[in-house]
N, C-alpha and C positions, 0 to 999 in steps of 0.2 A: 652471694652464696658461694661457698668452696667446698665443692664435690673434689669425695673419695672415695675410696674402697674401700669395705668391713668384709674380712674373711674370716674363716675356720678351716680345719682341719679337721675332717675325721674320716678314719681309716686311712687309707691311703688316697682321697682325694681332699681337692681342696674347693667350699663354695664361695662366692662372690657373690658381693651385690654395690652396686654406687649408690653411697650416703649423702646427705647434707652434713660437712662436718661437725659444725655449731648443734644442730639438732641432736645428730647421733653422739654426742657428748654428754648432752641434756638428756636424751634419752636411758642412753645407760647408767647415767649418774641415779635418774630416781624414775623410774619405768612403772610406775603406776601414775605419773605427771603427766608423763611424755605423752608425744601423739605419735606413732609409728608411721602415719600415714602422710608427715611433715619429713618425715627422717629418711624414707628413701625415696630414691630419684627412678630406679627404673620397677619395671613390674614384674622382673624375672630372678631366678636365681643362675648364676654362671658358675663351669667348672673354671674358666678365664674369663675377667670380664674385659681384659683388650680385645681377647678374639673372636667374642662373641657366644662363646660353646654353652650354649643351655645346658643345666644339670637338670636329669630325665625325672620323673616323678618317682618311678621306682627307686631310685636313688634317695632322694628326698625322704621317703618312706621309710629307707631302711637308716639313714643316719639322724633324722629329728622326730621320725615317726607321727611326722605326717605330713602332707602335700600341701597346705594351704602354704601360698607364699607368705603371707602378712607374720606368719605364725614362726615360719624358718627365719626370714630376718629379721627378726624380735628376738630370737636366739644368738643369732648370726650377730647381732650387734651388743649385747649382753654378755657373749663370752668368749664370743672371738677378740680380732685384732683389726684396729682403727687405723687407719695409717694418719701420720700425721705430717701435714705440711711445715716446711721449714719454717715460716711466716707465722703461724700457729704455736708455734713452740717456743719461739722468740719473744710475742705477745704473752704467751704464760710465763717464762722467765722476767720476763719487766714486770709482770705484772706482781709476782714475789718478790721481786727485789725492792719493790716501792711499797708493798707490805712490812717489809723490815725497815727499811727507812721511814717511813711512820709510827712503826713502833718504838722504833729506839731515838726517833728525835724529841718524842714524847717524854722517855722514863729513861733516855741513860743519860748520864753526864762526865765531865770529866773529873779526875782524880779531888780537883779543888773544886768540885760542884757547879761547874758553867754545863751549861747546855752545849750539845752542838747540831750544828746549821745541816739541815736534812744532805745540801751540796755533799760537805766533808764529809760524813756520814758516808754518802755513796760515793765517793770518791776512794774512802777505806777500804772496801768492801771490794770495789773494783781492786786497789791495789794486793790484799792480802789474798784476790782470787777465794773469795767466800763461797761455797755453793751450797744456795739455797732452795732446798728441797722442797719437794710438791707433797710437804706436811703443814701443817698448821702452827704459829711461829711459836706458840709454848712448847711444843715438841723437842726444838731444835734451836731456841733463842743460846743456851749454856754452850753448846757445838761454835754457833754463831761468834757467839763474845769469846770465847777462848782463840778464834781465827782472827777475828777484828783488833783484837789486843796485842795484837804482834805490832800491827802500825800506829793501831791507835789507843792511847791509855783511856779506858773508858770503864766504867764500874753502872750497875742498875741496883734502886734502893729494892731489896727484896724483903717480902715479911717471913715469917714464921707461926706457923701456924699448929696448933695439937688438937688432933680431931676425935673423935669415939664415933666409928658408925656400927648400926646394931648388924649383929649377924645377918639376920635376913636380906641385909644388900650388901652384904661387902662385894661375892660376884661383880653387880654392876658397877660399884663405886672404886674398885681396885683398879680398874682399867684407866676411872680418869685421875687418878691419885698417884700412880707407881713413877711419873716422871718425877715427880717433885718429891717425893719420899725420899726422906735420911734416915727413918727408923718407921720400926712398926712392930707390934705387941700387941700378937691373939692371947685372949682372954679364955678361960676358962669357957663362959659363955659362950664364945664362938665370937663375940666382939671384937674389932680389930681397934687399935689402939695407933693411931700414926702421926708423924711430925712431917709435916712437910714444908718447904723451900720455896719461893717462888720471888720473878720480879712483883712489886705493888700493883705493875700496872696491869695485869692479869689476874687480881684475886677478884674480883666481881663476876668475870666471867666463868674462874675455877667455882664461885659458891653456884653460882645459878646452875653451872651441869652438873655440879655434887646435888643441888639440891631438887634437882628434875628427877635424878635416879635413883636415889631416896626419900623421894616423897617428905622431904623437907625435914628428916629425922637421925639427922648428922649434928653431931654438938662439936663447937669451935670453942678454941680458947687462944689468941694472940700471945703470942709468945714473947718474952724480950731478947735482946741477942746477948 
């Protein structure tokens, strides 16, 4: 277990409490999962928690609007600040950079179509000082290969894709589509009309969350280049 501190600010003071890192991670990621009562370590709220200063109930009351502790640090760890261990952050940094290097030893190759070896791969990646963000690698694969390509000539087979989704979900469908968008044409109807871009080896998982958020009512058509 690697206990931390989860604070807040408000007003002019500030509360504490000691977390289970791992937990309080898990917890605020999806807090109708979590167990609050896995996620902190002590039973009190601190205006400091090196120096032990209890924050008074009246306080409590006037900045979360109300005294139950369980309730304040459910808050407290929701929209405050985690502190994070160096060791912790090291662990998330490897742990993307071998997300990328599985994704790209999979779908990229070189200029003459060889694969390459997940090593060189991270070895590039190291040398071109690539930094890979705490998104999801369709987000940021194009970012990626434009860094990577300095050292290493490398290309990914990408499709092209022409979609018609009905008005009624563009809302939710824009969101997962505007990365990979080259064009797009509203229709009369309200229809949107879009081409989009992508490596191959992401169109499965681009159809399945297009087709979660439109209830399956997105028309595709494969495009040639």
């Amino acid at each position: 277990m690697t206990q931390t501190t989860a604070r807040i600010k408000r007003g002019s003071k500030n509360y504490e409490i000691l977390v289970d890192l791992e937990e309080a991670l898990k917890f605020r990621k999806d807090p109708e999962r979590g167990n609050i009562n896995t996620v902190v370590v002590t039973n009190a709220i601190f205006y400091n928690l090196k120096s032990g200063e209890h924050a008074s109930q009246e306080d409590l009351e006037s900045a979360f609007g109300t005294r139950d502790i369980t309730e304040v640090a459910a808050k407290i760890i929701k929209s405050g600040e985690i502190e994070r261990t160096v060791e912790s952050i090291r662990a998330d940094q490897n742990k993307r950079y071998k997300q990328v290097v599985e994704f790209l030893s999979r779908n990229a190759v070189s200029p003459e179509g060889r694969p390459y070896t997940p090593d060189r791969i991270m070895k590039a990646l190291s040398e071109a000082n690539v930094n890979v963000k705490n998104k999801p690698i369709e987000f940021q694969v194009g970012e990626i290969l434009d860094q990577l390509s300095k050292i290493l000539p490398i290309r990914i087979e990408k499709k092209k894709v022409k979609l018609t989704i009905p008005a009624i979900h563009t809302g939710k469908a824009y969101g997962i589509i505007k990365e990979f968008m080259t064009e797009e044409k509203w229709k009369e109807n309200g229809n949107l009309e879009a081409i989009v871009e992508m490596p191959s080896g992401l169109i499965f998982d681009f159809y399945d969350r297009l087709n979660s958020a439109t209830q399956g009512s997105v028309m595709s058509e494969e495009l040639k280049k």
